[in-house]
C-alpha positions in Angstrom: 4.6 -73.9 -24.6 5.2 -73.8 -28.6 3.5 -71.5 -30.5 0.8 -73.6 -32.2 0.3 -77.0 -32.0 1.4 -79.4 -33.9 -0.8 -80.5 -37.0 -1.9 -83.6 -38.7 -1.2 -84.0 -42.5 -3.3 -82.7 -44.9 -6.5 -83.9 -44.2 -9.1 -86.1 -46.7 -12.5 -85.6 -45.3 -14.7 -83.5 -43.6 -14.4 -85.5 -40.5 -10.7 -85.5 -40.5 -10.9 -81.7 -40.7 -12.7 -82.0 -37.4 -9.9 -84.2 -35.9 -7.5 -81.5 -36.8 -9.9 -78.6 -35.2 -10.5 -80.1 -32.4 -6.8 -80.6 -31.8 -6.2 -76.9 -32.4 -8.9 -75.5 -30.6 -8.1 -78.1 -27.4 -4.5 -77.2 -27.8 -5.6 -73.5 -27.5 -7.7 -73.9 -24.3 -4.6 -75.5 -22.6 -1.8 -73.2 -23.6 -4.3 -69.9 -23.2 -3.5 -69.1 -26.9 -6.4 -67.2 -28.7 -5.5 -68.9 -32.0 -8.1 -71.0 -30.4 -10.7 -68.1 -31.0 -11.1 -68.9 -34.8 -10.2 -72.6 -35.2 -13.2 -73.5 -32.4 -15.5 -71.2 -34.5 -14.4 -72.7 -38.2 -15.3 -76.2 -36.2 -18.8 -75.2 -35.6 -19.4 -74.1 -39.4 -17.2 -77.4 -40.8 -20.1 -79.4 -38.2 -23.1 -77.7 -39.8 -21.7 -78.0 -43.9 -20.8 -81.8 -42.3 -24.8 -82.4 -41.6 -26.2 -80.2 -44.7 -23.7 -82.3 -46.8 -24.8 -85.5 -44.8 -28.4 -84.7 -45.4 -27.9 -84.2 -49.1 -29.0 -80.6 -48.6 -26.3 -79.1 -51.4 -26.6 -79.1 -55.4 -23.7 -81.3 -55.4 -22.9 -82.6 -51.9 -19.5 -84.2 -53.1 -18.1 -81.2 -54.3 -19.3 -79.0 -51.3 -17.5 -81.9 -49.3 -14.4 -81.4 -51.5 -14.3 -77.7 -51.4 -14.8 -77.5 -47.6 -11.8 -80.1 -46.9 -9.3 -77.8 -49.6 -10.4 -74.6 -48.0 -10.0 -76.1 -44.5 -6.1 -77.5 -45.3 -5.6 -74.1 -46.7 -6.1 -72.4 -43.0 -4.7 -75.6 -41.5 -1.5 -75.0 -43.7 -1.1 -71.4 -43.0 -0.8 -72.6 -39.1 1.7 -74.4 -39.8 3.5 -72.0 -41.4 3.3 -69.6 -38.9 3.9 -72.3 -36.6 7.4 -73.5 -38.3 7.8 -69.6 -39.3 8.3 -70.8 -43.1 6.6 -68.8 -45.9 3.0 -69.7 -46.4 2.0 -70.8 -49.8 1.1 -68.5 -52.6 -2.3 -69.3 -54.6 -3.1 -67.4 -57.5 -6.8 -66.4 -57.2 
């Protein structure tokens, strides 16, 4: 079995950060991996930020919407690095 699965390019919306969870955390239940462990619990928080932004519950729901899909192809990116064992990017903070 490979070390992670594969993944999905970078991903444009909440709901395709889902997709890509899901994947990860279903990949993870079959091959026993406990990368699984984090990627099923980031699914349940991406869910609730999904209905709060859905029920227009943030200061600027677009931009929460924005920031959770850039933050979510951040951790989805660093799987892939370790998953291709190539460097993962560098952001300057």
């Amino acid at each position: 079995m490979p070390l992670l699965p594969p993944i999905q390019p970078e991903a444009r919306s909440i709901d395709e950060v889902l997709d890509r969870l899901t994947a990860v955390v279903n990949w993870a239940r079959d091959s026993g991996s406990r990368v699984g462990y984090f990627a099923a619990l980031y699914r349940q928080v991406t869910i609730r930020v999904r209905e709060r932004v859905r029920r227009g519950e943030f200061d600027d729901n677009a931009r929460m919407e924005r920031f959770d899909v850039i933050f979510a192809n951040r951790y989805l990116q660093a799987l892939t690095a370790l998953s291709t064992q190539s460097e993962p990017s560098r952001v300057g903070w």
